[in-house]
C-alpha positions in Angstrom: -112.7 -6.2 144.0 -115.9 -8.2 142.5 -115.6 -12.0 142.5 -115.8 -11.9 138.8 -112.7 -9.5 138.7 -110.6 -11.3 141.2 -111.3 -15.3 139.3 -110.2 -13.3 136.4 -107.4 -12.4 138.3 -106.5 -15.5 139.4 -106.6 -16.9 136.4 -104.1 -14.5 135.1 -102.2 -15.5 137.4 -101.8 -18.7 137.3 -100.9 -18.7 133.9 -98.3 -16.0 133.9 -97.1 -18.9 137.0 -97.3 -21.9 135.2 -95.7 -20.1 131.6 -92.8 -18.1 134.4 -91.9 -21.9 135.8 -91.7 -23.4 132.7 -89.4 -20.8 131.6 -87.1 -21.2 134.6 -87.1 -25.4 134.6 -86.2 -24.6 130.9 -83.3 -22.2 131.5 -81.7 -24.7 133.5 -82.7 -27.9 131.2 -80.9 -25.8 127.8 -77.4 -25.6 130.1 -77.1 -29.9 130.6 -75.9 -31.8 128.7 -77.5 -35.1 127.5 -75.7 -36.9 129.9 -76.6 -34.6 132.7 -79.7 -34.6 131.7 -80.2 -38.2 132.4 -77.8 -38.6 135.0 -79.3 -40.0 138.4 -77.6 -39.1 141.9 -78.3 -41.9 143.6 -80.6 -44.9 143.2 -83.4 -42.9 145.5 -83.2 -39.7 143.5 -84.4 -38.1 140.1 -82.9 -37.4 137.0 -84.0 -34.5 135.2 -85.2 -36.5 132.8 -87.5 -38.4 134.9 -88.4 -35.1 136.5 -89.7 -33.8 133.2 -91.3 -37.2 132.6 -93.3 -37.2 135.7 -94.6 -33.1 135.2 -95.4 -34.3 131.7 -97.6 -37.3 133.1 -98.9 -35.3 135.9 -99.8 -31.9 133.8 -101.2 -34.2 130.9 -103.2 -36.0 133.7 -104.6 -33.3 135.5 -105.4 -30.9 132.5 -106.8 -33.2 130.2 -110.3 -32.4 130.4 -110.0 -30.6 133.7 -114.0 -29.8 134.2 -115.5 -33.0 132.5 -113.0 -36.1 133.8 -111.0 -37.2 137.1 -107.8 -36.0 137.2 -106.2 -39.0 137.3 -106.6 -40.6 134.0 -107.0 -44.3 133.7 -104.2 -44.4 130.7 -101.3 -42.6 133.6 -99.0 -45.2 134.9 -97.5 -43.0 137.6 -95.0 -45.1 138.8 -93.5 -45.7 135.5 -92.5 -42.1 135.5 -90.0 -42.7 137.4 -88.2 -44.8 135.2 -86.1 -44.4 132.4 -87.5 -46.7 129.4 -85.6 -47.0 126.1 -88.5 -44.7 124.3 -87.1 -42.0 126.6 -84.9 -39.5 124.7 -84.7 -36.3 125.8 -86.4 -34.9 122.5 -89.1 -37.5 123.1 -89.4 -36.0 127.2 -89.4 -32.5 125.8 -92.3 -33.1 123.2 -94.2 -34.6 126.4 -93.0 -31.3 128.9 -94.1 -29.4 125.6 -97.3 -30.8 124.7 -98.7 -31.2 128.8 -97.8 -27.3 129.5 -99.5 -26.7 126.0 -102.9 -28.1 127.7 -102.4 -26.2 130.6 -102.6 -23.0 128.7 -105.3 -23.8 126.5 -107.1 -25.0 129.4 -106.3 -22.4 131.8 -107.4 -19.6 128.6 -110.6 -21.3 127.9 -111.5 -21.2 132.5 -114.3 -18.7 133.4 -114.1 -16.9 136.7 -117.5 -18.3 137.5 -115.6 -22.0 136.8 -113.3 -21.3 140.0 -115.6 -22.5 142.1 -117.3 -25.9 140.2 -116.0 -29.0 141.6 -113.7 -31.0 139.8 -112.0 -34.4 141.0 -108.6 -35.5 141.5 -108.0 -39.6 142.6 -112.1 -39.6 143.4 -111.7 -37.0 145.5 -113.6 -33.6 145.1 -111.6 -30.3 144.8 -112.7 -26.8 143.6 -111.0 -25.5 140.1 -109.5 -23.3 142.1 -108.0 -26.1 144.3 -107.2 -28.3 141.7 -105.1 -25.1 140.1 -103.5 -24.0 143.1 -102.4 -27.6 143.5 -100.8 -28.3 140.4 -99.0 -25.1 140.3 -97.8 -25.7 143.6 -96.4 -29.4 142.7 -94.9 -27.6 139.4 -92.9 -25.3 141.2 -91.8 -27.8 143.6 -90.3 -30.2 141.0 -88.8 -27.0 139.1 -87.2 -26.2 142.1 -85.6 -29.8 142.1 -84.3 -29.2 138.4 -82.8 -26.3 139.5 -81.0 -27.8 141.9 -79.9 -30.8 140.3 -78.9 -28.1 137.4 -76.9 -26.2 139.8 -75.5 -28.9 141.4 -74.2 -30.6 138.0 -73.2 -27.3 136.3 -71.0 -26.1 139.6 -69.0 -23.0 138.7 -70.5 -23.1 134.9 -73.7 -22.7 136.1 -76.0 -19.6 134.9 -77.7 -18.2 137.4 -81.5 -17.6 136.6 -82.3 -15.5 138.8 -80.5 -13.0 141.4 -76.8 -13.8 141.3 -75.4 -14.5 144.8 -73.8 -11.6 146.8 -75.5 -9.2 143.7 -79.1 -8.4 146.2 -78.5 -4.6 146.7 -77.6 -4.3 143.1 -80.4 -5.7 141.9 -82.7 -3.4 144.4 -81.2 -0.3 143.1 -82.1 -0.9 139.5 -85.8 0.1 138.8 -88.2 -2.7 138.1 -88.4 -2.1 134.4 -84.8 -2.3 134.0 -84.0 -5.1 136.0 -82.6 -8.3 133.7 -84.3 -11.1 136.5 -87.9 -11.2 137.3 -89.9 -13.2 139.2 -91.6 -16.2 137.5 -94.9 -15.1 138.4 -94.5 -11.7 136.2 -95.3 -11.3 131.8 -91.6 -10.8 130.9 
């Protein structure tokens, strides 16, 4: 495969990853309730709400002029992410989830192959395109995971699965990819 074909590739990729995560942090936001939404485990844990406030912050941070600035913008208050302020509704936090995975796209559409390889930076600190993707994706899927949990977790026995259903493994092998209702987050569907 030419280096042209696989940053093409790659790029592909990581959309069809960021769009399938989104998705999937999604399908378990729509089944809380507001209450859930904002309800906090303990005092050393995360909301959903605050973990859709922090991937706002840190996608709007990082994407925002991903070639031409740092990405951490002077304007981020990090820590204040992490806290529930009165401006915080949940339509307010979506508009933010909405409008930060809206850059990511547009950015990650308007990324050349040959743009894989510039250097960006992150904090000061100098990381290739490709690093600086493969990084946010990677703290994405980790905090989806989270609202998948705490969705889980709060929803119990009401709880629709998003993926494979428990106990249902060889079922879903035996159904031809095409037909299957699941897929993986990385895939168009």
């Amino acid at each position: 495969m030419a280096e042209t074909d696989f940053g093409a590739a790659y790029l592909e990729e990581a959309f069809r990853a960021f769009r399938g995560y989104k998705r999937m942090a999604e399908g378990a936001l729509e089944q809380l309730s507001d209450q859930e939404f904002f309800h906090l485990p303990d005092t050393e844990s995360n909301s959903a709400a605050l973990v859709v406030k922090h991937v706002a912050g840190n996608l709007r941070s990082r994407w925002t002029d991903l070639l031409t600035s740092d990405g951490e913008k002077p304007d981020r208050n990090r820590d204040q992410e992490f806290m529930v302020a009165d401006a915080d509704s949940r339509p307010e936090l979506m508009r933010r989830w909405e409008q930060s995975f809206s850059t990511v796209f547009v950015t990650i559409q308007s990324l050349r192959p040959e743009d894989l390889g510039r250097t960006v930076t992150i904090r000061q600190e100098p990381h290739t395109v490709l690093q600086a993707i493969s990084r946010s994706l990677l703290h994405t899927a980790y905090h989806v995971g989270q609202i998948l949990y705490l969705g889980k977790h709060l929803r119990g026995g009401e709880w629709k699965t998003l993926s494979i259903p428990r106990g249902k493994s060889a079922e879903f092998n035996a159904v031809r990819p095409e037909d299957r209702k699941y897929s993986s987050p990385h895939k168009g569907n």
